[in-house]
N, CA and C of each residue as an Amber inpcrd file, in Angstrom:
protein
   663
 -27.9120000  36.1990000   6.4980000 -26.5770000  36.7150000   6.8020000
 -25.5130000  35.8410000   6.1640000 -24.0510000  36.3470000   5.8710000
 -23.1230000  35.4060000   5.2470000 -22.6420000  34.7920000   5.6980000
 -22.9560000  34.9230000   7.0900000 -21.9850000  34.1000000   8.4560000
 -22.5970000  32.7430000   8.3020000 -23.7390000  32.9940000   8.0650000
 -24.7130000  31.3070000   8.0740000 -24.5500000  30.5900000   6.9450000
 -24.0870000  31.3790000   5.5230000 -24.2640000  31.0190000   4.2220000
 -23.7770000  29.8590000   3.7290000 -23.8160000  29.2800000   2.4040000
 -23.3650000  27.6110000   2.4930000 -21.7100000  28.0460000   1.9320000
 -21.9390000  29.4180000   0.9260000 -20.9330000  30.0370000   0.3060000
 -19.7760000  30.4090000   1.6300000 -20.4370000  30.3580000   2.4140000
 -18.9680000  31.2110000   3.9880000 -17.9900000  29.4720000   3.6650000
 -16.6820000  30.3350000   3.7960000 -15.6200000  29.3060000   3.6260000
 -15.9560000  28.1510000   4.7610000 -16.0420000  28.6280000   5.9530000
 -15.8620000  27.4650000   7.0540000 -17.1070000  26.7500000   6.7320000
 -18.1610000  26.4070000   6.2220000 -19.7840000  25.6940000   5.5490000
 -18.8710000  24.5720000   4.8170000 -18.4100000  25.7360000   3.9100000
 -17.9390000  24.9260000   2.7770000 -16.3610000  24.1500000   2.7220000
 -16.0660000  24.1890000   3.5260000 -14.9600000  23.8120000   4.2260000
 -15.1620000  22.2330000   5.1530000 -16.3740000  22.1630000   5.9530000
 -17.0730000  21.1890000   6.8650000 -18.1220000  20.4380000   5.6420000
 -18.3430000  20.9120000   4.1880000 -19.5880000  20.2550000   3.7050000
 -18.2020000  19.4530000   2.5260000 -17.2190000  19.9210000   2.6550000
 -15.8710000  19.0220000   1.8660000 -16.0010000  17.8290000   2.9070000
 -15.5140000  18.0310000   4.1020000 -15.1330000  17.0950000   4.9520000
 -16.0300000  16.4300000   4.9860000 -17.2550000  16.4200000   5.1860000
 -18.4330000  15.3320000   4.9870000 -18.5720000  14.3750000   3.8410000
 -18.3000000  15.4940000   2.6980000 -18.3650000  14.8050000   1.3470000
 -17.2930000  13.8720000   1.1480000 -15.9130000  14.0330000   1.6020000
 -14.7470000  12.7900000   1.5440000 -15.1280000  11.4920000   2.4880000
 -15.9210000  11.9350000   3.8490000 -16.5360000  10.7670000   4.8000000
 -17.2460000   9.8290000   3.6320000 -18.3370000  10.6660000   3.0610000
 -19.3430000   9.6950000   2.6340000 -18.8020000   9.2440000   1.5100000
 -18.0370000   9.6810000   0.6370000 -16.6950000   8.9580000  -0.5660000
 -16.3480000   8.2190000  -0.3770000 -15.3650000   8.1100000   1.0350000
 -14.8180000   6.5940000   1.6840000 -15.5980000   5.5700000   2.0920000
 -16.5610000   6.0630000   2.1650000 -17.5800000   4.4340000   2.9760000
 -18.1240000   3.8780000   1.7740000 -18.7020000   4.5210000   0.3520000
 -18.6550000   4.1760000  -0.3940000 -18.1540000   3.3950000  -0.9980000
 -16.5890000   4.1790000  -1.4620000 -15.4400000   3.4040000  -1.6930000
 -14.9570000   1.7990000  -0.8750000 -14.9880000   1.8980000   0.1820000
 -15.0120000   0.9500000   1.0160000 -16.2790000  -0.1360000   1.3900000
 -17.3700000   0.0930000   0.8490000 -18.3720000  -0.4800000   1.0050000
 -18.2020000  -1.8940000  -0.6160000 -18.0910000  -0.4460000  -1.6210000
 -17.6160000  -0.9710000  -2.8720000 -16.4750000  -2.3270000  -3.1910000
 -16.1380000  -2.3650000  -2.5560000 -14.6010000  -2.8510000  -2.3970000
 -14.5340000  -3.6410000  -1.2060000 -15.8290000  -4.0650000  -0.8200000
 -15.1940000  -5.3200000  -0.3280000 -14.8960000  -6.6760000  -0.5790000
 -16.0890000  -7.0640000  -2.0270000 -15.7710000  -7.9450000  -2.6450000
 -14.2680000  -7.6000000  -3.2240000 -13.0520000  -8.0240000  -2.8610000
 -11.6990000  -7.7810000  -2.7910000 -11.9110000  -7.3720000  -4.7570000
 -12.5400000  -8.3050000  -5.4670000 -12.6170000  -7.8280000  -7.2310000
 -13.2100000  -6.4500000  -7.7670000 -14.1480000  -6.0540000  -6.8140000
 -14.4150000  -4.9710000  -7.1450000 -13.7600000  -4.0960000  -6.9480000
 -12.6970000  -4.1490000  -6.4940000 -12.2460000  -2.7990000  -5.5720000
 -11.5220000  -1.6850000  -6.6290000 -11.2880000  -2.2280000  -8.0540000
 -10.9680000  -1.6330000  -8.9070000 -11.6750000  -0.6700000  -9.6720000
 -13.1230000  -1.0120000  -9.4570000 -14.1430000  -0.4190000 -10.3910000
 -14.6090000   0.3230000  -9.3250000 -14.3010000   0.4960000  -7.3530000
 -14.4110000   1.3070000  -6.3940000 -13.7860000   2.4720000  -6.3670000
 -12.4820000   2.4940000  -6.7900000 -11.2600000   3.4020000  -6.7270000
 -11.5420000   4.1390000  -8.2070000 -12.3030000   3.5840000  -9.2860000
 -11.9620000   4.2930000 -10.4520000 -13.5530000   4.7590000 -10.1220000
 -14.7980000   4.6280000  -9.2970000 -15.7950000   5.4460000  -9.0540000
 -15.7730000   6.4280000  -8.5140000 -14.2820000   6.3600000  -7.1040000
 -14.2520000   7.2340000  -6.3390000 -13.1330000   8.4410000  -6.9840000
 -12.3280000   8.0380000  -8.3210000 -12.0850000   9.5140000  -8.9780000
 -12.6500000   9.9590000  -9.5580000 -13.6280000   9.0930000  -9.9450000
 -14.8430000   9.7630000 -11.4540000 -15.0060000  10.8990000 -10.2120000
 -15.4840000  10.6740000  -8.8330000 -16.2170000  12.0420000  -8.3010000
 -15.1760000  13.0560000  -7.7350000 -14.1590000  12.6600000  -7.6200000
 -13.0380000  13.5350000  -6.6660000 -12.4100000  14.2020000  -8.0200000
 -12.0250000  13.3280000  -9.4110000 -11.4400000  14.3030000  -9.8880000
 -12.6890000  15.5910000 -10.6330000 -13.8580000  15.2690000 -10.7390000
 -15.1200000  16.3830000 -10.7190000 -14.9120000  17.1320000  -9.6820000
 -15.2300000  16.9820000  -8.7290000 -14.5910000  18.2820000  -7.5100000
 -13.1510000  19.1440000  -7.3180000 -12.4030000  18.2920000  -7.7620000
 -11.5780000  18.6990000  -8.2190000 -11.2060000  19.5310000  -9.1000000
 -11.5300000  20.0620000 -10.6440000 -12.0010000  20.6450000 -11.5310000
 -12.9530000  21.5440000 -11.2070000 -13.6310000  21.2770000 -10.6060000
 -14.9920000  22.2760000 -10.3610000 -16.0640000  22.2730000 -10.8300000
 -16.2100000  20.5990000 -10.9550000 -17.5540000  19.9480000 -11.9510000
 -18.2460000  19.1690000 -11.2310000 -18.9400000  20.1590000  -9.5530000
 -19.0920000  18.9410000  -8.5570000 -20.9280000  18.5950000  -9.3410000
 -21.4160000  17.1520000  -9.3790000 -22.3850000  16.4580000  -8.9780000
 -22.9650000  15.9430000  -8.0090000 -24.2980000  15.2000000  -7.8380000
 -24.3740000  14.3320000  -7.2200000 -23.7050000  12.9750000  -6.7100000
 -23.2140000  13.0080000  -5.5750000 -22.0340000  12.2340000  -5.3440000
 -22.8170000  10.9670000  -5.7640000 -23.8480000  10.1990000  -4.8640000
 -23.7250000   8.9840000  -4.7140000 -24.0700000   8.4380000  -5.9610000
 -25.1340000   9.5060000  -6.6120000 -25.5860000   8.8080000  -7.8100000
 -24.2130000   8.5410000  -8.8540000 -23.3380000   9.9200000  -9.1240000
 -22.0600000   9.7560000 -10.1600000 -21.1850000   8.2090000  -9.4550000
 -21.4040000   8.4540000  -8.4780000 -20.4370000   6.9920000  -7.8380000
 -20.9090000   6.0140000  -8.5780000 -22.1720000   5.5590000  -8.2970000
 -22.5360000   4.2740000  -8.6000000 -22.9050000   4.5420000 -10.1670000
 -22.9140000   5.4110000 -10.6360000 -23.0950000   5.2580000 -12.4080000
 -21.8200000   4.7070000 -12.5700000 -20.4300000   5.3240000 -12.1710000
 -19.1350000   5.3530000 -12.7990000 -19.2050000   3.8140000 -12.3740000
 -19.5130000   3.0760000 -11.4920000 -19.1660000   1.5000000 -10.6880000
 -19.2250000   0.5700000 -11.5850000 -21.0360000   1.4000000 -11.7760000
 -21.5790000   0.3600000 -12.9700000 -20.6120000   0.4240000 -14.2580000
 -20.7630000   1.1890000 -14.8480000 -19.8350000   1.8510000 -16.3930000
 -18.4490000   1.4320000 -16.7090000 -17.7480000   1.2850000 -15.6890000
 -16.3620000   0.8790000 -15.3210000 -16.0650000  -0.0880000 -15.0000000
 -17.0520000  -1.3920000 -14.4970000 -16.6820000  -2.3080000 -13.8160000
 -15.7230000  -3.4000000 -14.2760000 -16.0390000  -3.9410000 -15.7050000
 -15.5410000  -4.2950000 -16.1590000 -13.7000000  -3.8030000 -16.8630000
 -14.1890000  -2.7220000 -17.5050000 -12.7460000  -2.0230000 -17.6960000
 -11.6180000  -1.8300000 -16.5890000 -12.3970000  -1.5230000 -15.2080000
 -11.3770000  -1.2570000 -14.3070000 -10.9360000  -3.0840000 -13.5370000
 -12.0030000  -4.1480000 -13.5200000 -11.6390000  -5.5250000 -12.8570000
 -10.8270000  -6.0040000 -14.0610000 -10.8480000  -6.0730000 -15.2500000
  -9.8890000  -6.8510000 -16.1710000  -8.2820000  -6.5350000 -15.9810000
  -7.9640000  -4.7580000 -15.4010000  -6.7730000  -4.3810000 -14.9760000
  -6.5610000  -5.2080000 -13.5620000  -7.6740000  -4.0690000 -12.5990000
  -6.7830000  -4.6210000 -11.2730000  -6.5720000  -6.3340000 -11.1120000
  -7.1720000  -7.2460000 -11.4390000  -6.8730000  -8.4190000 -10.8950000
  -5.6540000  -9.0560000 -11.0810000  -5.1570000  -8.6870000 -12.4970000
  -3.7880000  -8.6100000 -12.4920000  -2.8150000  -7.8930000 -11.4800000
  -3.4030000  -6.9360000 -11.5320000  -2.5590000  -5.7520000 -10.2600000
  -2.6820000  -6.3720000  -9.0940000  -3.8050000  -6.8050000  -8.3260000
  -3.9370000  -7.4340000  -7.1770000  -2.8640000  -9.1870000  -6.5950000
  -3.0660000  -9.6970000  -8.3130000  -1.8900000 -10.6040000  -8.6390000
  -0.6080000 -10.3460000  -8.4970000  -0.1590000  -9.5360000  -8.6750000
   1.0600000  -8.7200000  -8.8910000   1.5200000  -8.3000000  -7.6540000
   0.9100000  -7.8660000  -6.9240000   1.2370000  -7.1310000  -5.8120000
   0.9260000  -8.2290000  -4.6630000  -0.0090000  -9.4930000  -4.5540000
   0.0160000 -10.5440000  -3.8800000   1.2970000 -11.2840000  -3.5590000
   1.8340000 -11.4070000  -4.9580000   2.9650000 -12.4630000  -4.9740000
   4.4580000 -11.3430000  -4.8160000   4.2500000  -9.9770000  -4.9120000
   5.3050000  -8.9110000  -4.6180000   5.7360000  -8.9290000  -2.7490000
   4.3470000  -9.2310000  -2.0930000   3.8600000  -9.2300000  -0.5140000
   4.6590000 -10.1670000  -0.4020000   4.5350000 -11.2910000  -1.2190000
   4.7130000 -12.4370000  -0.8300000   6.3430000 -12.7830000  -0.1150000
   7.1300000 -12.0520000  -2.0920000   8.5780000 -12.5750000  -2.0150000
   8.9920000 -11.2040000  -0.5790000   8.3910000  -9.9540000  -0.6830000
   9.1910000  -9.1800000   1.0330000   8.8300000 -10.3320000   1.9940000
   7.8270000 -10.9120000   2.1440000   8.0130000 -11.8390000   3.2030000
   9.1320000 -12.6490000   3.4290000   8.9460000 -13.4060000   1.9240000
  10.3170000 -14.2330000   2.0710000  12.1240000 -13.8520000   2.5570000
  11.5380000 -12.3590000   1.6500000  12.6420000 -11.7440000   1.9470000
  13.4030000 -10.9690000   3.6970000  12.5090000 -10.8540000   4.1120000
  12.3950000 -10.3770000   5.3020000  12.6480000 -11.7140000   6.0460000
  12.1370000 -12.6530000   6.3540000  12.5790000 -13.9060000   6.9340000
  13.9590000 -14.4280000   6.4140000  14.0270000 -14.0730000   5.7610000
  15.4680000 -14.3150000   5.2250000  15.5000000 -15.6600000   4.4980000
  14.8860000 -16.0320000   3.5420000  14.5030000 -17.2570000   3.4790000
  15.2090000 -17.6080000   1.9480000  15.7300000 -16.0710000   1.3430000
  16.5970000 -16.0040000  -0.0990000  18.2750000 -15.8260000   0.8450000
  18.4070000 -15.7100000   2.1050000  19.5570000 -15.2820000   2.5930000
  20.7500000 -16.6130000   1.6570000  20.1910000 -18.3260000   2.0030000
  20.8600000 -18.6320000   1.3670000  21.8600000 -18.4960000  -0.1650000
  21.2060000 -17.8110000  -0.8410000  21.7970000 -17.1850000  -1.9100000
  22.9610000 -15.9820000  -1.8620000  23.5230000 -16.0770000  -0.5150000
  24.1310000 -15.2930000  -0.7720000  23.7180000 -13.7550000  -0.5850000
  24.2940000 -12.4590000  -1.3790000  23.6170000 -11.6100000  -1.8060000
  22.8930000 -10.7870000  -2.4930000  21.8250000 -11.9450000  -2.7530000
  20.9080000 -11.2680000  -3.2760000  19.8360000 -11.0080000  -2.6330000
  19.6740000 -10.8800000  -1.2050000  18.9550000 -10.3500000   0.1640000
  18.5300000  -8.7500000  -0.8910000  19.7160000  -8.3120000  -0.7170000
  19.5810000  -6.6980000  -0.7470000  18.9270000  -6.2850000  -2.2960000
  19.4590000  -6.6520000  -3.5600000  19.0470000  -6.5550000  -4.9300000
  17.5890000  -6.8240000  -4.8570000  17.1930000  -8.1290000  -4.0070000
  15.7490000  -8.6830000  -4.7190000  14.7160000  -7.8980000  -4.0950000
  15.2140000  -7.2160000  -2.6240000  14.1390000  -6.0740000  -1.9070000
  13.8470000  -4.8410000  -2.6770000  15.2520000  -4.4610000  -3.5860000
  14.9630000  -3.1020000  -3.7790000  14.5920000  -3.3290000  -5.0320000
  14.5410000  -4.7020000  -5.8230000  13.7190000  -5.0290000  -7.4220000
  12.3220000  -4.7440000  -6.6610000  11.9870000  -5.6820000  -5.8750000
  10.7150000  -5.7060000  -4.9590000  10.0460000  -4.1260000  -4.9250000
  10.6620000  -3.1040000  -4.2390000  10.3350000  -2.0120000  -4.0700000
   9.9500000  -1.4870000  -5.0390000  10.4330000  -1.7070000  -6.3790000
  10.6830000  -0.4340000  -7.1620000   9.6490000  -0.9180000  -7.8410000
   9.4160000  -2.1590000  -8.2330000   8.0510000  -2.3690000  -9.3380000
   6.9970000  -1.8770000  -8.4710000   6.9050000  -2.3680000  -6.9640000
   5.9280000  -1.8670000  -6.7500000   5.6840000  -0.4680000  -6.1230000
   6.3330000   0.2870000  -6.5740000   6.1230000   1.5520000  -6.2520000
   5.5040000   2.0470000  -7.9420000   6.3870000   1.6350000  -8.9930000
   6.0810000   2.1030000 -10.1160000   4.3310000   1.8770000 -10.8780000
   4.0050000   0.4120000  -9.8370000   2.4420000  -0.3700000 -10.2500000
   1.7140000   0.4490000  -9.4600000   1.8330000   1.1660000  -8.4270000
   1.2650000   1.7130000  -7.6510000   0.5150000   2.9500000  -8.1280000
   1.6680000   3.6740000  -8.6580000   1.2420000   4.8910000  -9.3440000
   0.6330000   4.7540000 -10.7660000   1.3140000   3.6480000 -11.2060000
   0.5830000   3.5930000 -13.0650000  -1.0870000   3.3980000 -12.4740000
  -1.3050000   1.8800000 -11.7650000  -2.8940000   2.2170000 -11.7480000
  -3.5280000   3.4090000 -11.1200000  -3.3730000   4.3260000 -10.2170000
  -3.9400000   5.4800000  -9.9920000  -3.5360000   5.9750000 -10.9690000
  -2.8000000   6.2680000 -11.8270000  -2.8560000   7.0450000 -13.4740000
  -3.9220000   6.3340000 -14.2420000  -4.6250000   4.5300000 -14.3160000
  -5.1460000   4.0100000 -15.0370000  -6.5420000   4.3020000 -14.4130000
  -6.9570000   4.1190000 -13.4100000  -8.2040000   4.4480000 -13.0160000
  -8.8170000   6.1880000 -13.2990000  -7.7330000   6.5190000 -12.7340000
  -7.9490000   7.8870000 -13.2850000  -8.8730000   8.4280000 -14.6430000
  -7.7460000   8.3400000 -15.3170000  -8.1310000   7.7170000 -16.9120000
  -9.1610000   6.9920000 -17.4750000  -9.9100000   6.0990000 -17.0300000
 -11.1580000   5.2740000 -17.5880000 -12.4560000   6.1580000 -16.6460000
 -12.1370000   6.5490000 -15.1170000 -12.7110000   7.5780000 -14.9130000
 -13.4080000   8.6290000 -15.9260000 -12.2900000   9.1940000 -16.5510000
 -12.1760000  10.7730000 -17.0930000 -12.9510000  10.5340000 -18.4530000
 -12.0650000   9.0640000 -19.0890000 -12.8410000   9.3760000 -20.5500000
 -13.2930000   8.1700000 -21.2600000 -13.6730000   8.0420000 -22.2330000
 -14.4180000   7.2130000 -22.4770000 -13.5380000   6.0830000 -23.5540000
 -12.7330000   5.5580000 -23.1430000 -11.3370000   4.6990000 -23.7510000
 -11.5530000   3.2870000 -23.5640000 -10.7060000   2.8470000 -24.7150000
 -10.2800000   1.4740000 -24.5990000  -9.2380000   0.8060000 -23.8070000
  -9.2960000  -0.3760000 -23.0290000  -8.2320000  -0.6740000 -22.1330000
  -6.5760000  -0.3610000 -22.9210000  -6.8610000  -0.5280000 -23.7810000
  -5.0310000  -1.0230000 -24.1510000  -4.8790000   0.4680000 -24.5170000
  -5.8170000   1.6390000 -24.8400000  -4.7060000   3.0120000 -24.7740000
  -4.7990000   3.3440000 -23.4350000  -5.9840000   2.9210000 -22.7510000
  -5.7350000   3.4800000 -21.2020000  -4.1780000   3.3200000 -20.4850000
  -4.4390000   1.6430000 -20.8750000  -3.0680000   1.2580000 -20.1760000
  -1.7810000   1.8840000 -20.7290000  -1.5770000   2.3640000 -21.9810000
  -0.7990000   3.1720000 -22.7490000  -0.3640000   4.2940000 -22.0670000
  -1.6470000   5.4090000 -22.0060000  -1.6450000   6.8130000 -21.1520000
  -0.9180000   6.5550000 -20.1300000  -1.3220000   5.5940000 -19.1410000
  -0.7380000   5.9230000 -17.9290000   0.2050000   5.6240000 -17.7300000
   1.2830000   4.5980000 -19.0850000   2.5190000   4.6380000 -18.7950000
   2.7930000   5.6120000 -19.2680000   2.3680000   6.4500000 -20.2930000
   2.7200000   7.8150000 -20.6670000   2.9040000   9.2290000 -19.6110000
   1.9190000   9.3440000 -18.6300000   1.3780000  10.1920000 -18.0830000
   2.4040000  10.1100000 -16.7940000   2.6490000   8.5000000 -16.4030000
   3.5340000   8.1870000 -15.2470000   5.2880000   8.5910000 -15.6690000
   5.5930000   8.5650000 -17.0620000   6.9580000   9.1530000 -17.1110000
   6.9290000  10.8060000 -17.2910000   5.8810000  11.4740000 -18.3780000
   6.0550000  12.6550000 -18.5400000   5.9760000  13.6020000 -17.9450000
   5.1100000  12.6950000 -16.4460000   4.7300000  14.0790000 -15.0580000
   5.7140000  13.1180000 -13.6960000   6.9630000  13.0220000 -14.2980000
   7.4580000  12.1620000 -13.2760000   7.4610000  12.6120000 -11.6520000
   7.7310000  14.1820000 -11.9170000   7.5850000  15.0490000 -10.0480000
   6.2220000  14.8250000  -9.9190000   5.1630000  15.1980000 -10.4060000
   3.5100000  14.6440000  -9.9440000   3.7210000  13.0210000  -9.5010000
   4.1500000  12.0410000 -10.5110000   4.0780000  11.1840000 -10.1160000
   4.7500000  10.6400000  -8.6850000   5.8560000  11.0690000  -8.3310000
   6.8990000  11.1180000  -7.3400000   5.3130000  11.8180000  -6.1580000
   5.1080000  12.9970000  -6.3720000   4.0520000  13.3100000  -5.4490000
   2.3200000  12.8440000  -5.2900000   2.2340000  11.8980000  -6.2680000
   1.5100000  10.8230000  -5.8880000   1.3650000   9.7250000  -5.2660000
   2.9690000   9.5430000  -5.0630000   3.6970000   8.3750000  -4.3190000
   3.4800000   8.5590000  -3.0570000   4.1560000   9.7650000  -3.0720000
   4.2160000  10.6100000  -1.2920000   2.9490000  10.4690000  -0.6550000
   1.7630000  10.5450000  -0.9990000   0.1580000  10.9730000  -1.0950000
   0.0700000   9.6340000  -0.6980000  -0.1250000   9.1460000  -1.4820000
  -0.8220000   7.1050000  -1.1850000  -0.1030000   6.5920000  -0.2750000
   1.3800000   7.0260000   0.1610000   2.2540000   6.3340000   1.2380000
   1.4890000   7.0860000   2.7080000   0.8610000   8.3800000   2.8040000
   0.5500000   9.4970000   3.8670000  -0.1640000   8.1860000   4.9820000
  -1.4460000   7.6090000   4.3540000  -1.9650000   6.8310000   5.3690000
  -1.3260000   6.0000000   6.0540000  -0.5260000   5.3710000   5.1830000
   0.7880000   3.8110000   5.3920000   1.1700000   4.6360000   6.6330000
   1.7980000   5.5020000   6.2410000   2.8620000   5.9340000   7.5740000
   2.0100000   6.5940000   8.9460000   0.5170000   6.7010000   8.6060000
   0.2790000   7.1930000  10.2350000  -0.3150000   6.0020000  10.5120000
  -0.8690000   5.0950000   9.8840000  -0.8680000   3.3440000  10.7110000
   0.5090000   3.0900000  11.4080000   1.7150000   2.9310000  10.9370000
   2.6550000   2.6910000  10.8650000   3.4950000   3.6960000  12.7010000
   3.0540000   4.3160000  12.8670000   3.1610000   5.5020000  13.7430000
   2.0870000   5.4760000  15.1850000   0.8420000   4.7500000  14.4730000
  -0.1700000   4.3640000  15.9690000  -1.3820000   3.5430000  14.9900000
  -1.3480000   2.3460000  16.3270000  -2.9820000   2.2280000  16.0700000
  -3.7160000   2.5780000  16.1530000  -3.9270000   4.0680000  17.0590000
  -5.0360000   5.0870000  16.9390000  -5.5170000   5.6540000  16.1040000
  -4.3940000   5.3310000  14.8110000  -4.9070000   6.2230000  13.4850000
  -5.5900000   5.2480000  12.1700000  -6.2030000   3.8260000  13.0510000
  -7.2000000   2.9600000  11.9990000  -8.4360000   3.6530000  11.8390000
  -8.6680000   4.6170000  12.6880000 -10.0230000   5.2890000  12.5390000
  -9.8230000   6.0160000  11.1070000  -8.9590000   6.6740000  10.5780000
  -8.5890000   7.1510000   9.4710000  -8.8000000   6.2340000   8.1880000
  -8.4140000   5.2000000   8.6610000  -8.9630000   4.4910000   7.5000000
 -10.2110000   4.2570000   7.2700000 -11.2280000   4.6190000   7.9260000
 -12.6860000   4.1180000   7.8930000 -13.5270000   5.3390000   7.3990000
 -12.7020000   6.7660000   7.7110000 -13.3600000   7.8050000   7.7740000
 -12.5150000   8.4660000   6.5580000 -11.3890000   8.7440000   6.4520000
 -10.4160000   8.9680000   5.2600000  -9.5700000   8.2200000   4.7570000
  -9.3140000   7.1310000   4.3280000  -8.7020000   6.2740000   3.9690000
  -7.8980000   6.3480000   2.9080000  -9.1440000   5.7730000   1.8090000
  -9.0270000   6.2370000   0.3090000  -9.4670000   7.7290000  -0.0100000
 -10.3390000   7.8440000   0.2340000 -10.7950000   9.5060000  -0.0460000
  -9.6930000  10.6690000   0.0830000  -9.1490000  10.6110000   1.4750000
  -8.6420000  11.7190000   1.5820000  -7.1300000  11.9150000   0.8400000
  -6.3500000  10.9230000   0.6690000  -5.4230000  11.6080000  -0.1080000
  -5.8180000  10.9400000  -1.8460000  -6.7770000  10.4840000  -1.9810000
  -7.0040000   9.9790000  -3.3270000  -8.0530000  11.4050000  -3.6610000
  -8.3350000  12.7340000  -2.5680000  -8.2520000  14.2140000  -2.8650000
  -7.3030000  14.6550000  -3.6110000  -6.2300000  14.8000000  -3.2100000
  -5.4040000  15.2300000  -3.5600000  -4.2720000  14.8530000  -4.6570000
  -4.2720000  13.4730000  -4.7610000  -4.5620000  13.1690000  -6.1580000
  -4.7410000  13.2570000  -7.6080000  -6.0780000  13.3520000  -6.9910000
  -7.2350000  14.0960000  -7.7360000  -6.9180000  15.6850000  -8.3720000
  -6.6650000  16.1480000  -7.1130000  -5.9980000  17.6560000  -7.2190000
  -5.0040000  17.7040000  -8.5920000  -4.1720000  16.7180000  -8.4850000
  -2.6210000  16.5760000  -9.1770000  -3.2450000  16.2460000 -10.6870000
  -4.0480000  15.1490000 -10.6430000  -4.3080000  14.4590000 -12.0670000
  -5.1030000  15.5430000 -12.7060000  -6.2770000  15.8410000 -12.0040000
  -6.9070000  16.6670000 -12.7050000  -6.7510000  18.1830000 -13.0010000
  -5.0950000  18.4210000 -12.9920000  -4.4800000  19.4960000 -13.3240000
  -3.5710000  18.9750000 -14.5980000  -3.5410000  17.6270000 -14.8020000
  -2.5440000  17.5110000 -15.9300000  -3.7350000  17.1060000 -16.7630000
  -4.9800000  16.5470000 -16.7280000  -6.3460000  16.5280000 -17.3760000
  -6.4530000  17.7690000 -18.1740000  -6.7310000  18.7160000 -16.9880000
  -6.8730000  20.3140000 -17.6690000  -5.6360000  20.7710000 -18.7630000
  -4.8230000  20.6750000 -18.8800000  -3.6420000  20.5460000 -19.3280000
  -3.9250000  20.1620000 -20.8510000  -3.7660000  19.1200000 -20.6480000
  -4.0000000  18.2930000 -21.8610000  -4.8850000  18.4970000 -22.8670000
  -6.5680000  18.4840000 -21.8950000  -7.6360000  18.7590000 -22.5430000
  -7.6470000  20.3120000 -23.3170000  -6.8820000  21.7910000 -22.3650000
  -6.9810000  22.6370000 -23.1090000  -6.0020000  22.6010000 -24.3880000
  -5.0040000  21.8190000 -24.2030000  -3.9110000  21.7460000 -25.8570000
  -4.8110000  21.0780000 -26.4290000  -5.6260000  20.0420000 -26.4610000
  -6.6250000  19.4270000 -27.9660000  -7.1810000  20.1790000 -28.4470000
  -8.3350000  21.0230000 -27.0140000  -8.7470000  22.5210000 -27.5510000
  -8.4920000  23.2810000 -28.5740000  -6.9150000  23.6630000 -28.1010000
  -6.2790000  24.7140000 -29.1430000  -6.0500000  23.6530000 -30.6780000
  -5.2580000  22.5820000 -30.3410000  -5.0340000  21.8200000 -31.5860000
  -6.2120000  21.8830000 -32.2600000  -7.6880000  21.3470000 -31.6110000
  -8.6640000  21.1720000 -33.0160000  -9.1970000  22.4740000 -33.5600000
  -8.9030000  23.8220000 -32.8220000  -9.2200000  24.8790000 -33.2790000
  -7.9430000  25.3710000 -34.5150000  -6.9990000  25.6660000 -33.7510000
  -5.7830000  25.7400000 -35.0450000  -4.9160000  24.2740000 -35.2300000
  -5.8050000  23.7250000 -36.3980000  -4.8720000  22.2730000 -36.7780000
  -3.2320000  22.5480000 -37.2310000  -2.9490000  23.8210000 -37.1940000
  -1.3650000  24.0610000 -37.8170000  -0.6050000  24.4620000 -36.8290000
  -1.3680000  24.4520000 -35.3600000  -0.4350000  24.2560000 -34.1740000
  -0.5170000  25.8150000 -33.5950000  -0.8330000  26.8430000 -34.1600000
  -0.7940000  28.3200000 -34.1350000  -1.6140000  28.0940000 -32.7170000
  -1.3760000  29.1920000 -31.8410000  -2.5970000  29.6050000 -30.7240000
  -3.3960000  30.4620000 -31.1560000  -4.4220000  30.0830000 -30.4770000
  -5.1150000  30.8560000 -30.3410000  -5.5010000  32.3640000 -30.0980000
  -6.1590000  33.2260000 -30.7850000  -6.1510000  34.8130000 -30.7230000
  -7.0760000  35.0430000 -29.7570000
């Protein structure tokens, strides 16, 4: 009967939700050596942006191929990033204690310098992981693309922001909602994401399409 089927929406609806559980523990399992956690996040789009697209695999195995494959490409970025965003933690602290107050005012300027890089680092590496995910590149155009990809889809990017902030703000709202982090953390809005990137992927990939078919720019008949 179709009521039982794996194809009935509500199956396949509950066999998503399982599949983002077992993504995150992954992801999170991956990532606890704090260095890996780069080559975790760029395993866990290799598989989300495939589901995403409609190119689902074997999860655990594509996970841990992409871990292996990536590890390096994705730890030579984040540790810088993790650098970056350590000593970013650092100066809101300072800043928040008020500890630049002596200066006068530059309280207010150095929070919202503070903010803005790291909102902008935030989104370039989910554009960079993405990316070493998807294809088979060298760091320095990766890192290229995703400053590319982060200005030319600036509303995606703006709604990637929104997405990665979703968890922040229901911690932020109760401690009842740490269970979320264990069960959807990274997974669930690094779904949706996924959703976003791997619509400007498709994008892209079908204009090379057309380009290497008509090199004089013409479309296709």
């Amino acid at each position: 009967m179709y009521i039982f089927s794996m194809e009935n929406p509500f199956f396949r609806f509950v066999g998503r939700v399982v599949d983002l559980v077992w993504i995150n523990i992954l992801t999170l399992i991956c990532a606890i050596p704090i260095v890996t956690a780069g080559a975790s996040f760029t395993a866990m789009y290799r598989v989300l942006i495939r589901i995403a697209m409609g190119e689902e695999g074997v999860i655990t195995k594509e996970f841990f191929k992409e871990f292996k494959n990536n590890l390096i490409k994705a730890t030579v970025v984040w540790i810088p990033v993790l650098a970056i965003f350590t000593i970013l933690l650092s100066n809101a602290y300072l800043v928040r204690q008020g500890v630049l107050g002596r200066f006068g005012n530059l309280y207010v300027p150095v929070g919202i310098s503070i903010g803005v890089i790291a909102i902008f680092a935030l989104i370039f590496i989910q554009y960079y992981f993405a990316i070493i995910s998807r294809y088979n590149t060298g760091i320095k155009k990766a890192l290229k693309n995703a400053g590319l990809l982060l200005f030319a889809y600036f509303p995606k990017s703006i709604c990637i922001l929104i997405i990665g902030f979703f968890p922040i703000a229901l911690m932020m709202l109760s401690d009842y909602f740490a269970w979320f982090w264990f069960l959807y953390g990274f997974s669930f809005p690094g779904f949706f994401v996924s959703m976003i990137v791997g619509n400007i992927f498709a994008n892209i990939e079908e204009k090379d399409e057309k380009t290497e078919v008509n090199p004089d720019g013409q479309e296709a008949v």
